[in-house]
C-alpha positions, 0 to 999 in steps of 0.5 A: 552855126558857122557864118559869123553874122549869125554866131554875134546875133546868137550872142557870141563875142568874137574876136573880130566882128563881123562886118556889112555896111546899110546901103552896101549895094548903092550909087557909090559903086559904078557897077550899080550905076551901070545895073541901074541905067540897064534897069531904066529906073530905081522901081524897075530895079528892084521889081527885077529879080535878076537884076536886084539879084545882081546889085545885091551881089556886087558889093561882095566881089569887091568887099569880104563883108559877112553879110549881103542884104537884099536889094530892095525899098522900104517904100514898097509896102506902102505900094503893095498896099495900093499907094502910088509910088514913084521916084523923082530923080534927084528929089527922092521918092513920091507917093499918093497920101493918106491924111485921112479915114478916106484915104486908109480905107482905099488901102488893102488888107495887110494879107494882100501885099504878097502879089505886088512883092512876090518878084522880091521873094523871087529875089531872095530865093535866088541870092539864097541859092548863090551866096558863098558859105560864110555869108548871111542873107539879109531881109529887111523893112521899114518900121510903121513910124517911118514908112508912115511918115512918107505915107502921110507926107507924100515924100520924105521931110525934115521933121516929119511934120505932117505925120506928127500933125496927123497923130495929134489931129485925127489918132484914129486914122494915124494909129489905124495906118501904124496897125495896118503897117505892122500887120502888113510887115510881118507879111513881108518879113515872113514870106522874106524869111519863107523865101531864104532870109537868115536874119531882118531888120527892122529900119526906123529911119525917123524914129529919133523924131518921137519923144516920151510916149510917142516913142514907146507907143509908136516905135517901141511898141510896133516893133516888139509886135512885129518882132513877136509875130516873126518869133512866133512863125520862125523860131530862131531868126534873129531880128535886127532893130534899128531906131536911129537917134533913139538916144536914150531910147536905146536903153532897154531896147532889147529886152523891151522889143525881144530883137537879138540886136539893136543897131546903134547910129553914131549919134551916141558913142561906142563907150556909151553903147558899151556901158549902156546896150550891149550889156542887153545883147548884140548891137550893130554899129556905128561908124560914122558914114562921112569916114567912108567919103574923107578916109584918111587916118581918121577913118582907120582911128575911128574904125579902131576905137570903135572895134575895141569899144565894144569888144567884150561882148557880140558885135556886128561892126557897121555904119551909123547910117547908110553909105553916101553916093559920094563915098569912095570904094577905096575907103570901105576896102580901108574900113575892112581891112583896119576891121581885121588888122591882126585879126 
């Protein structure tokens, strides 16, 4: 095992980390801008295996990052699912609700998922076959918490109002919808992983809006379903979690859900994450993402501080959340290199 992405997730603690960014394939760089306007539209993109192929390359031309992640949206599975889905340029994504039995029971089968997704598979077979030696591939979905907030909602809200209303107002539906989601990413994941996939990560963009048993029952547990499942089927892929704004959350994660890495956003800091998470295993993270926009000195102290914070055991250096669309190319080339100073 030579590809540094995948020695940290085996748990080894390497000189300098290794290194990609979520959302490295993105509105920032003008070469996606100009793959994107060729595609029409964002869904049409990702559909298209040559060019999600595409975009999903072009950050490595630019940036030595370890690992490319497949270019793809969370919110397809909803749509396998038989949601409707469409993007609303500059308002984000819209789909058709699920705010009762009624509504669940239009859905298919978690099984049913793989003809609507099989151009992202193809997807993954052609960046498998094209990447350099060194870098890892990346597949990835959205958790069942999070995919179900959009599903409920119709759109992406601040507070996620409308999913929490729905699990205290009718918890058989809700809980049937988080199954249903479960069920159908380890579908997705498989057949990500079947297709060329070394390493998935779990996104739980919301899961910081659960508390107490909300958060045990509802991002904790499907998450150590879903990881389970994939451990099952394909022996010795890691699994990436992320349940951003988890906060004490985090503690124990790793060993409660079996992930080989938990990442880490930057609402909690490096020494923090030192003392009380990697002791349990590799985490990901966790610079702030405005550095990638302001840069400057402060970007180069921070990228610093957080190396050194967590250099005595397996790291995977990355954001706190995904690139902004604002952020400049330059400043991730910074990043990088800063990273590998004297490395």
């Amino acid at each position: 095992m030579t590809k540094p992405l995948m020695r940290a997730l085996a748990g080894e603690t390497l000189p300098v980390p290794p290194v990609w960014m979520m959302r490295q394939a993105g509105r920032y760089l003008p070469e996606y801008r100009a793959t994107r306007a060729k595609a029409g539209d964002f869904l049409s993109l990702c559909y298209n295996p040559d060019l999600a192929t595409e975009v999903t390359l072009q950050p490595l031309r630019r940036f030595d990052f370890d690992a490319a992640i497949l270019f793809a949206d969370i919110l397809l599975v909803p749509q396998a699912l038989g949601a409707d889905l469409w993007f609303v340029t500059g308002e984000g994504p819209r789909l058709s609700t699920v705010t009762g039995a009624a509504d669940l029971a239009r859905l298919k089968r978690a099984e049913d998922v793989h003809e609507t997704l099989a151009p992202i598979y193809q997807t993954v077979r052609n960046l498998s076959g094209t990447l350099p030696r060194d870098v890892a591939l990346i597949g990835f979905a959205g958790a069942p918490w999070t995919v179900a907030t959009y599903m409920i909602a119709g759109r992406g809200t601040p507070d996620q109002a409308p999913a929490h209303a729905l699990k205290d107002d009718d918890r058989a539906t809700f809980e049937a919808l988080i199954d249903l989601l479960t069920e159908a990413t380890v579908e997705y994941l498989s057949a990500q992983i079947d297709a060329g996939a070394e390493v998935v990560k779990l996104f739980d963009s919301w899961a910081g809006s659960l508390s107490g048993e909300d958060f045990a029952r509802y991002a904790l547990a499907p998450a150590k379903r879903i990881v389970t499942a994939l451990k099952a089927r394909h022996p010795g892929v890691p699994v990436i979690v992320f349940p951003r704004e988890a906060g004490e959350g985090y503690l124990g994660f790793h060993a409660a859900t079996g992930a080989d890495c938990v990442a880490v956003d930057n609402s909690v800091d490096a020494e923090w994450i030192a003392q009380h998470v990697q002791p349990d295993g590799c985490v990901q993270g966790n610079l702030a993402s405005s550095h990638m926009v302001t840069g400057g000195d402060a970007l180069v102290s921070e990228v610093r501080r957080i190396r050194d914070a967590l250099s005595n055991g397996p790291h995977i250096f990355n954001l706190g959340h995904g690139i902004t669309p604002d952020a400049d190319p330059d400043n991730v080339a910074l990043m990088v290199e800063t990273l590998r100073e004297n490395g």
